[in-house]
N, C-alpha and C positions, 0 to 999 in steps of 0.2 A: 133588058138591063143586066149588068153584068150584074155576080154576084161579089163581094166582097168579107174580108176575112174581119172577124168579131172583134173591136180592140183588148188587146191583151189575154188573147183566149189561149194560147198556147203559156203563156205567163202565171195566169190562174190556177192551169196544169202541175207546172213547176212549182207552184206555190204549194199545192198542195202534196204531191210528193214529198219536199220536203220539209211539212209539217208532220209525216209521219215518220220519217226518220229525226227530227228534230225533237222527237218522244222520245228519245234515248239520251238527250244531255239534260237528265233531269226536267224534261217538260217546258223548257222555259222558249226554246229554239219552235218547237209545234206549235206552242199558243200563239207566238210573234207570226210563220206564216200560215195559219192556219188562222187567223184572224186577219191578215191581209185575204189572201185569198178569198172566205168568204165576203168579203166590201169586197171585192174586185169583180167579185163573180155576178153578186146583187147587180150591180151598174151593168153589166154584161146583160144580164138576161133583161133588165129593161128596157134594154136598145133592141135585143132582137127580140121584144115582145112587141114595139111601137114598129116593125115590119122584119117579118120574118123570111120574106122572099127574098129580102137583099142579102144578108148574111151567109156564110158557111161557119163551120167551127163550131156552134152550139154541143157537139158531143164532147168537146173539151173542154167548156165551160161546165158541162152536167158533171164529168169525171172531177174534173178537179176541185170542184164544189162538194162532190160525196169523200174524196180523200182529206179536203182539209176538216170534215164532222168526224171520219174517225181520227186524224191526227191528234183534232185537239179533245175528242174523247179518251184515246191513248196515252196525252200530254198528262190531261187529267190526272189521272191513273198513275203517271210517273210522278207527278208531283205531291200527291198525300201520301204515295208511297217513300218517299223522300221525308215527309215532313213527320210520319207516323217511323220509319227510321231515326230520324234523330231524337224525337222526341222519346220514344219506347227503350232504345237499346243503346243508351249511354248519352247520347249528344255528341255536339262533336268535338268537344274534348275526350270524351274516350276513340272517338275513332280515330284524332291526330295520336295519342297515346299507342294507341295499337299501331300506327303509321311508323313511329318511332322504331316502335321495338321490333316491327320486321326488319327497319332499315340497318338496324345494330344487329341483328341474327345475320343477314347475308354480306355486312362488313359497307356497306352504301353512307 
């Protein structure tokens, strides 16, 4: 029997790539695929758990499954960091405030 390729295993991959780059626009872009990914990945590994000799691709299900746990533990991390920022060091009226008055220092 031939073997054939995992549904959406090369997709799960990408999902979770960039869920770790998606930890840099404030956490919010990681948790969105970094939360697909892992549901994409579950349904993945329970196809190729109900027969494992038809499939290929399961190492890009495993990968892309371990990328989006740290994406969205990274996500994490960007976002109390964000929330412990605003809240601790002005909010964000003092950041628009300081936005300002660089804008008027370099003539913007």
């Amino acid at each position: 029997m031939e073997k054939r390729e995992l549904p959406n295993s090369t997709l799960i991959l990408v999902f979770g790539i960039l869920s770790i780059l998606g930890c840099c626009c404030y956490g919010v872009l990681g948790v969105v695929f970094g939360i697909i990914a892992l549901v994409m990945s579950k349904r993945a590994i329970e196809i190729y758990n109900a027969d494992p000799e038809l499939y290929t691709g399961f190492q890009n299900v495993k990968t892309g499954r371990i990328l989006a746990i740290i994406g969205l533990a990274l996500s994490a991390i960007s976002i109390i960091a964000s929330i412990i920022g605003l809240v601790f060091f002005g909010g964000f009226d003092a950041w628009q405030d300081a936005m300002e008055e660089i804008s008027r220092q370099y003539g913007g």
